[in-house]
VEXDREN-411998 format. One line per field, with one value per residue (C-alpha): y, z, x; residue number from 1. Coordinates in Angstrom, 2 decimals. Layout:
<rs>
Y (Y,...)
Z (Z,...)
X (X,...)
i (NUM,...)
</rs>
This chain:
<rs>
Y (149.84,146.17,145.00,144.47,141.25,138.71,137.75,135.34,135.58,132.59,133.68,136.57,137.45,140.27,139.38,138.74,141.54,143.56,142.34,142.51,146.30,147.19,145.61,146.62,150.66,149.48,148.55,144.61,142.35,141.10,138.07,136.87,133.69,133.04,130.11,132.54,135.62,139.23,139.85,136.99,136.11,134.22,132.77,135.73,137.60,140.73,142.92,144.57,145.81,149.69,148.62,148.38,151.95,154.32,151.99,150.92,155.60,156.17,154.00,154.69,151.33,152.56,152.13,154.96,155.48,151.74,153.08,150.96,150.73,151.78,149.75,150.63,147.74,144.07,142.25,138.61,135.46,132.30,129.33,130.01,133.84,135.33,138.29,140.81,143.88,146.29,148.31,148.46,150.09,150.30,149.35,148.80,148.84,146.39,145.62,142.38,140.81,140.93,144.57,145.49,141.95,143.79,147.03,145.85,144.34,147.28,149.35,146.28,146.59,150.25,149.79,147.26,143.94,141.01,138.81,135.28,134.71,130.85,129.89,127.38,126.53,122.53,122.54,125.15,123.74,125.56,125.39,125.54,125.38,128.14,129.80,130.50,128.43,126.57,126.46,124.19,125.64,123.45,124.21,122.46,125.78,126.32,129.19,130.51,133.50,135.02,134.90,133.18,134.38,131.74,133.37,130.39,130.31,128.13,124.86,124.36,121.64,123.48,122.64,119.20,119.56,120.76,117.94,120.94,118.74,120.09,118.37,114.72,115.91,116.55,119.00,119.54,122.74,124.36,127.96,129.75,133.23,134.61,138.62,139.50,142.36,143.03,144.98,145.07,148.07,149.45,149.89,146.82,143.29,140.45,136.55,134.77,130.87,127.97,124.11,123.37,126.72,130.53,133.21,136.55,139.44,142.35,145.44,145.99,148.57,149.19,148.35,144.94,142.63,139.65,136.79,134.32,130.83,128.45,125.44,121.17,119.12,115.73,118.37,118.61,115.17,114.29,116.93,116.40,119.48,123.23,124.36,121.59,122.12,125.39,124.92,122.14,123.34,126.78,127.95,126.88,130.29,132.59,135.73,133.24,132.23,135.36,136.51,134.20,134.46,138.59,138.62,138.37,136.41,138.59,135.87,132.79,130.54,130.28,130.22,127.09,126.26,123.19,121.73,125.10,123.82,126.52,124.07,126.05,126.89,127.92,131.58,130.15,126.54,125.78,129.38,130.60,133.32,132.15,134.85,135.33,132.31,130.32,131.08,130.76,131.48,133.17,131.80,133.69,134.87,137.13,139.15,140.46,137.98,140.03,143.07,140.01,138.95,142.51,143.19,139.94,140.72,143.94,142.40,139.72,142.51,144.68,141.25,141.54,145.41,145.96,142.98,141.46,137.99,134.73,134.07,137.45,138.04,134.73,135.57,138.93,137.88,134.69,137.01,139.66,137.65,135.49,138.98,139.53,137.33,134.34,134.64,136.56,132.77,131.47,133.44,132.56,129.27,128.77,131.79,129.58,127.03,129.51,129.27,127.08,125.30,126.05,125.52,127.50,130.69,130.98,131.14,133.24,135.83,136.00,136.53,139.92,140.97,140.82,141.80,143.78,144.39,140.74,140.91,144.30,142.49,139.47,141.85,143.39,140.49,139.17,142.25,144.32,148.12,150.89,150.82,152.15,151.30,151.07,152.89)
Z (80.14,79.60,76.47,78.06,79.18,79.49,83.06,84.93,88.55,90.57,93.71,94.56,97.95,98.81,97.05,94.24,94.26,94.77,91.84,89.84,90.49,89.96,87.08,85.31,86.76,84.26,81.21,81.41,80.69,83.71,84.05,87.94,88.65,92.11,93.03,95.02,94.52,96.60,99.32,101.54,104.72,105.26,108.06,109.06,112.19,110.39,112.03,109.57,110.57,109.28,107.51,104.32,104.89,103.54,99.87,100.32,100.67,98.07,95.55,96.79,98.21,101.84,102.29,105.17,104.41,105.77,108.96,110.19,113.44,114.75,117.16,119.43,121.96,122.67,125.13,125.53,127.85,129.34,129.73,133.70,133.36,133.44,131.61,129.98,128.02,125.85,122.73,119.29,117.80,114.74,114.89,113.12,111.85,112.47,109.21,107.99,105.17,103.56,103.96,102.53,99.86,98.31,98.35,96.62,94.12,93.31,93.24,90.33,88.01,87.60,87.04,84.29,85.40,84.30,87.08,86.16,89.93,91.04,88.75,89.51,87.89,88.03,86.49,84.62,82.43,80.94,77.37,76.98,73.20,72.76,76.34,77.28,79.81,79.19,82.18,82.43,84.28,86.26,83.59,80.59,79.31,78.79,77.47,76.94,79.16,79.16,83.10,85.76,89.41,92.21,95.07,95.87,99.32,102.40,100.31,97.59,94.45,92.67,95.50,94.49,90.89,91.07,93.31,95.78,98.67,101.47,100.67,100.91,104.96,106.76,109.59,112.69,112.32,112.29,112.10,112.94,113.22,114.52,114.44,118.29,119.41,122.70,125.61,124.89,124.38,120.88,120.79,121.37,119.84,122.51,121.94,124.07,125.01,125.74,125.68,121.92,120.15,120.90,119.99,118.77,118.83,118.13,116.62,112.96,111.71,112.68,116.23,115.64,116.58,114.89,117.31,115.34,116.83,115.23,117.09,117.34,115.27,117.44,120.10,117.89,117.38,120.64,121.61,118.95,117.90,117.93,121.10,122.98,121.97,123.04,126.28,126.82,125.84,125.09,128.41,130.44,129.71,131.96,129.81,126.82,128.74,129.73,126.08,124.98,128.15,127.05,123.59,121.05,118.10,114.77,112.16,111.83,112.16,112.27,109.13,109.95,107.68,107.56,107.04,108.25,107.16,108.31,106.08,103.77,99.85,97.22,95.74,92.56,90.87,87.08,86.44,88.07,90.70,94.48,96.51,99.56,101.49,98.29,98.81,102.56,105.84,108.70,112.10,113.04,116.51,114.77,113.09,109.93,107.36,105.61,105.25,104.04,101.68,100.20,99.89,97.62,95.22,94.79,94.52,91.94,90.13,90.12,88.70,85.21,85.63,85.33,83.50,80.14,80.18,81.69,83.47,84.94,86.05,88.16,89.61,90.24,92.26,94.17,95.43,96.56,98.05,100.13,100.90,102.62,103.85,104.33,107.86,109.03,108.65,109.81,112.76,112.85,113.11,115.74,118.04,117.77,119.65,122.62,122.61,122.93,126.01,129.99,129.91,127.03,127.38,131.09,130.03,127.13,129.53,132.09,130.01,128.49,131.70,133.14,129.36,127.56,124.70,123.90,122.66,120.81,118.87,118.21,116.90,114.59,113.09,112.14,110.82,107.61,107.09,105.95,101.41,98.47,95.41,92.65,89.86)
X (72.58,71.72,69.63,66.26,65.43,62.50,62.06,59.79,59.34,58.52,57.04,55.14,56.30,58.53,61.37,59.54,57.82,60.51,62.68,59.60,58.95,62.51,63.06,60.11,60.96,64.13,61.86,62.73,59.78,58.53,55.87,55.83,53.60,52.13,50.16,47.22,45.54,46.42,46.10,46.55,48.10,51.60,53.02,55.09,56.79,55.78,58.57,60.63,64.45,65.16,67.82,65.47,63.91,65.89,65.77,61.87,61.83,63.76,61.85,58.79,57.87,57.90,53.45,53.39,50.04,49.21,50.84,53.42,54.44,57.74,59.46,62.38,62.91,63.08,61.86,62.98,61.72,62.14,59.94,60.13,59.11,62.65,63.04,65.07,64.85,67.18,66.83,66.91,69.90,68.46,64.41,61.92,58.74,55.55,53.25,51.11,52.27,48.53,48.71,52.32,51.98,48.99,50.59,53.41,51.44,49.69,52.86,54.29,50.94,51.38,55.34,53.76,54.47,52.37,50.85,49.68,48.02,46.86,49.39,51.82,55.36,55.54,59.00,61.93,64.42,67.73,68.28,71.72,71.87,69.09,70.94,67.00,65.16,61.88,58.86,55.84,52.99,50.35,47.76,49.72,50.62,54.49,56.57,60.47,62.12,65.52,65.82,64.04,64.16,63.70,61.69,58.76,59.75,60.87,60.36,58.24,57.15,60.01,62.59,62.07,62.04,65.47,66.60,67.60,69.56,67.79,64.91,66.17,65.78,62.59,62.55,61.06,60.12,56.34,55.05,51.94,50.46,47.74,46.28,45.04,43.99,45.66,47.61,51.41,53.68,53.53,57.31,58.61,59.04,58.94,60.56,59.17,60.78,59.26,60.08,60.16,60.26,59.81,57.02,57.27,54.73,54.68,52.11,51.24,48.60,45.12,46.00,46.76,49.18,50.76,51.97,54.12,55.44,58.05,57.13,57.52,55.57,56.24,54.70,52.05,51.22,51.40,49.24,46.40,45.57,47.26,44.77,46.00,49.99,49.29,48.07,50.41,53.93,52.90,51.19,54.50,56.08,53.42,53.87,52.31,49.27,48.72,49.10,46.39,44.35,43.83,43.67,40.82,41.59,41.15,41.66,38.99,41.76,45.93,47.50,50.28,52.80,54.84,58.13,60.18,64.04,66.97,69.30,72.16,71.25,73.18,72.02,72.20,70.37,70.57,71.10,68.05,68.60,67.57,66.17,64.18,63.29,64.51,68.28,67.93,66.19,67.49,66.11,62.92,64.46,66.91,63.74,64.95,63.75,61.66,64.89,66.57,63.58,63.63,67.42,67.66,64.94,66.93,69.83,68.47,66.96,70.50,72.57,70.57,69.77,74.05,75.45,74.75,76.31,75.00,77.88,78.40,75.02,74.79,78.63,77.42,74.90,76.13,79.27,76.89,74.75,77.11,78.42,75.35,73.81,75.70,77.59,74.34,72.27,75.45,75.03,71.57,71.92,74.16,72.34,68.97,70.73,70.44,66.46,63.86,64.70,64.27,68.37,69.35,66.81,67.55,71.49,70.56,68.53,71.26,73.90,71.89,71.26,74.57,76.62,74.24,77.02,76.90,72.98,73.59,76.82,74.41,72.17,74.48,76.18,72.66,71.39,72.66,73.47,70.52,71.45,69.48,69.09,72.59,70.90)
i (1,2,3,4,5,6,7,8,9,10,11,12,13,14,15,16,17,18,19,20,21,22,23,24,25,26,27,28,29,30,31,32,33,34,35,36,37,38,39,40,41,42,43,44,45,46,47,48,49,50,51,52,53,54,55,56,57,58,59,60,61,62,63,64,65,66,67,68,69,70,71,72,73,74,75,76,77,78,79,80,81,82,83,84,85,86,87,88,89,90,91,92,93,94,95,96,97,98,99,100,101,102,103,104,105,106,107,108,109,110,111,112,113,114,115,116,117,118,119,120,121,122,123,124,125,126,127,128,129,130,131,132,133,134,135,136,137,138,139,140,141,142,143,144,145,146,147,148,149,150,151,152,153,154,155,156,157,158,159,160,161,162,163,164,165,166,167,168,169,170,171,172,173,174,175,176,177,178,179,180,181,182,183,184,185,186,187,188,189,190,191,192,193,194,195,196,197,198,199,200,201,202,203,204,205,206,207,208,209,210,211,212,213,214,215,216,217,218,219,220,221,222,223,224,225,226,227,228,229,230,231,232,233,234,235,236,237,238,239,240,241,242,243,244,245,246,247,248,249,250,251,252,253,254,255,256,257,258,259,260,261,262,263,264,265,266,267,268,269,270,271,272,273,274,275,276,277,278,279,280,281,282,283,284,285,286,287,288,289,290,291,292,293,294,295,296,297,298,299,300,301,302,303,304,305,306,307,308,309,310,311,312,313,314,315,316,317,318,319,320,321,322,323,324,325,326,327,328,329,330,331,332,333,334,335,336,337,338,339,340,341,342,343,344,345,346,347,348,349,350,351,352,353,354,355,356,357,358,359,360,361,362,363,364,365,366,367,368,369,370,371,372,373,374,375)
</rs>
């Protein structure tokens, strides 16, 4: 066992919240700073692959009393109305990120965690001499930690105080979620193409359903205002329209997020530990970001749960995590290239209806294996 450690937490999503409860379940000092207050939505597919279950079970993080909702098949469209269907090898479950966020949160307060919520980290800085790092909080308060873990996110004020490369580039990229109510099959996820991006829905609890688009924001520009977009670009794919045609909107407005960048990061930045959407995204089509999310925080916690030194904790990690995760947003990547277009969906839809294999091996390459916890 490790000497126990002070830890700060940037980030209070599920990786963050996942390293935070593990590592205070391990007696480590644990402060994690988030910039709002539980619960709250996120921009968010909200479908969760198994492959975290039997871990999320075994450490009593699995919120079954929320009722998630299993799901078994996907369903997968082009902006013309083609369509094609298969299952899940391995599933899933459906559950809002304002539901299983707060839950989470709880679950970290009674493992003793300390929360300092609308909070905001302006900048970290590594000590060498002292080997501790320094942060400065929004507030002009500042303060000393042993560790820091990285988990703000797709791209945040701290991206750019660490001169993170990605950042130098602006992307394209724009995401948005609503809650409906609606008529869709409970057991199944559905991607659904059109010109400029794809949508995703699928149910969560309390007979709700999340529908998630990554979308254009020169379409959006162009188009004035989200409505319009939608009804524009959106409404060309007829299982879309007819989406938004029969569903009642549950939230008072989309929650939009900007600036959605699929660019490689390293795991590791001036000795702070990357996870989540900090290290790197995986493309929303391949619907495991949020087993990803969760894996790293336990992996970030596990690097300064088992080793003592600097050095090994941050190789520790970066080899584990490349060892997940890498080729899978790799993969990612270069699969996306296959949606979002009339051309590419329409190839992408005949070639899983004519070699079914071919979307189950995508499937697997981009998702990880069931694993608990190393203890």
């Amino acid at each position: 066992m490790t000497q126990k450690q002070k830890v700060v937490i940037i980030g209070g999503g599920l990786a963050g919240l996942t390293a935070a409860y593990l590592l205070a379940k391990k007696s480590h000092q644990v402060t994690l700073v988030e910039k709002q207050t539980y619960p709250f939505h996120r921009v968010c597919g909200e479908y969760i692959s198994n492959e975290v279950k039997p871990f999320l079970q075994s450490m009593g993080l699995y919120p079954s009393h929320l009722g998630p909702n299993e799901i078994s098949r996907f369903l997968l469209t082009s902006p013309s109305g083609k369509k094609v269907e298969m299952p899940l090898d391995m599933g899933g479950f459906g559950l809002s990120r304002y539901a299983f966020d707060q839950f989470l949160f709880e679950k970290c307060k009674e493992a003793g965690v300390t929360f300092l919520l609308k909070t905001e980290v302006l900048e970290t800085g590594f000590l060498e001499k002292e080997n501790t790092f320094s942060l400065s909080l929004k507030n002009g308060e500042s303060f000393y930690t042993d560790h820091v873990i990285g988990a703000f996110g797709k791209r945040s004020r701290m991206d750019k105080a660490l001169h993170r490369p990605f950042m130098e580039n602006r992307s394209p990229f724009i995401g948005i979620k609503y809650h409906v109510k609606t008529d869709f099959p409970d057991d199944t996820v559905a991607l659904h193409n059109y010109n400029g991006g794809y949508l995703g829905i699928n149910k969560i609890e309390n007979g709700t359903y999340n529908v998630c688009y990554l979308g254009d924001k020169e379409q959006l520009r162009k188009a004035g205002s989200i409505e319009s977009m939608e009804k524009t670009y959106l409404f060309e794919n007829p299982f879309i329209k007819e989406l938004f045609h029969n569903s009642e909107m549950i939230l008072d407005k989309p929650v939009v997020i900007n600036e959605v960048d699929f660019s490689k990061k390293a795991p590791v930045v001036d000795h702070i530990l990357m996870a989540g959407d900090a290290a790197g995204l995986i493309t929303p089509l391949c619907g495991n970001g949020m087993a990803i999310a969760i894996h790293s925080g336990k992996l970030a916690a596990e690097a300064i749960i088992h080793n003592s030194e600097r050095t090994d904790i941050e190789k520790w990690y970066a080899t584990n995590w490349s060892q997940q995760f890498q080729c899978r947003l790799w993969i990612g990547r270069k699969v996306q290239k296959l949606f979002g277009s009339e051309l590419s969906a329409n190839l992408a839809v005949g070639l899983l209806r004519t070699f079914p294999p071919a979307g189950r091996s995508i499937m697997k390459r981009t998702h990880g294996l069931a694993f608990g916890f190393e203890d």
